[in-house]
C-alpha positions in Angstrom: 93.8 85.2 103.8 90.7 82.5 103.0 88.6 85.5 101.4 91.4 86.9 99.7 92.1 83.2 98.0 88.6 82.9 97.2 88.1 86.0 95.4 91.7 85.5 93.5 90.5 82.2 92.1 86.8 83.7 91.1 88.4 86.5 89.3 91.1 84.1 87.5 87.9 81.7 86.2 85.7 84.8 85.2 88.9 85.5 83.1 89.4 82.4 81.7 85.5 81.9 80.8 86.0 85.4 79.5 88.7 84.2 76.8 91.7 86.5 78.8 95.2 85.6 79.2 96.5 87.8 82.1 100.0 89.3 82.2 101.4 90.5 85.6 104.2 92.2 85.6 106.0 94.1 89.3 107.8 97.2 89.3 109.4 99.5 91.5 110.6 97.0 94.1 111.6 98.0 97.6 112.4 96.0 100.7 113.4 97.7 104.3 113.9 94.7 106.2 115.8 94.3 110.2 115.9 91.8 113.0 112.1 90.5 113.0 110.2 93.5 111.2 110.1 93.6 107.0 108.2 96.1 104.4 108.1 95.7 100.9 106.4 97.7 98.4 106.3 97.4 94.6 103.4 98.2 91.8 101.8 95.4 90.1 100.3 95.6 86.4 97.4 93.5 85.7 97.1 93.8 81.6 94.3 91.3 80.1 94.8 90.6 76.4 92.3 88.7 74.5 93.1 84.6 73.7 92.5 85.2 70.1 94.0 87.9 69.1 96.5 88.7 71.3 94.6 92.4 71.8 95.5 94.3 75.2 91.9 94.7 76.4 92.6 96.7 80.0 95.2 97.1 82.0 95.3 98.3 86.2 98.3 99.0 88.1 97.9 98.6 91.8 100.3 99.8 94.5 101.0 96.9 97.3 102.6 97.8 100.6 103.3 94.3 102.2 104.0 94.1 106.5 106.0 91.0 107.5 107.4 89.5 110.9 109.9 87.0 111.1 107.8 84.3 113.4 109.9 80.9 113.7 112.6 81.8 111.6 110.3 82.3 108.6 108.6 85.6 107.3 104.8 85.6 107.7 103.1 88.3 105.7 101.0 90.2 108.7 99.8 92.8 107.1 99.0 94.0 103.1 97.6 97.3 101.4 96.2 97.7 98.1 95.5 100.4 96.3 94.7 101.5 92.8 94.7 105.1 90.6 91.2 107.2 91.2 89.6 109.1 88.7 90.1 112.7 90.2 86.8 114.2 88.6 84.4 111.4 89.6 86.3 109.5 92.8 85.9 106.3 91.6 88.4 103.5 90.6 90.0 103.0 87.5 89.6 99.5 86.7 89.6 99.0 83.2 92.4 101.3 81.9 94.0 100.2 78.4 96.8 102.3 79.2 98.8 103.5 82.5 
């Protein structure tokens, strides 16, 4: 979880050196949840938009898949997948995508 903090925070100050605001917005929500076991999954947009003029620079919408057991009568997140979309003719990553 350390490394995952680590590089959060270093991409939130490359932003904000960058002149960015960030919006995050979740979509398509789902929980299946029993006695001690929970998944959720939902999509998460990342859109930057310049500071001065408000501009949508790039946008990326990553798919989460989030494991969790209920350990001392509180969830714990135990497991977490990430994806994001891949350019079919190249293989690579779409990071920087003004539009999804």
């Amino acid at each position: 979880m350390w490394e995952w903090r680590k590089s959060v925070e270093s991409w939130f100050q490359e932003l904000s050196e960058e002149g960015v605001d960030l919006k995050v917005t979740f979509s398509d929500m789902s929980i299946e949840k029993g006695e001690s076991v929970a998944f959720a999954k939902c999509a998460i947009t990342f859109s930057a938009y310049a500071q001065s003029s408000s501009e949508k620079l790039r946008q990326i919408t990553n798919r989460f898949t989030f494991g969790l057991c209920k350990m001392n009568e509180s969830w714990q997140i135990v497991h977490e997948h990430s994806s994001l979309p891949i350019d079919p003719a190249t293989g690579k990553g779409m990071f920087h995508l003004k539009n999804v």
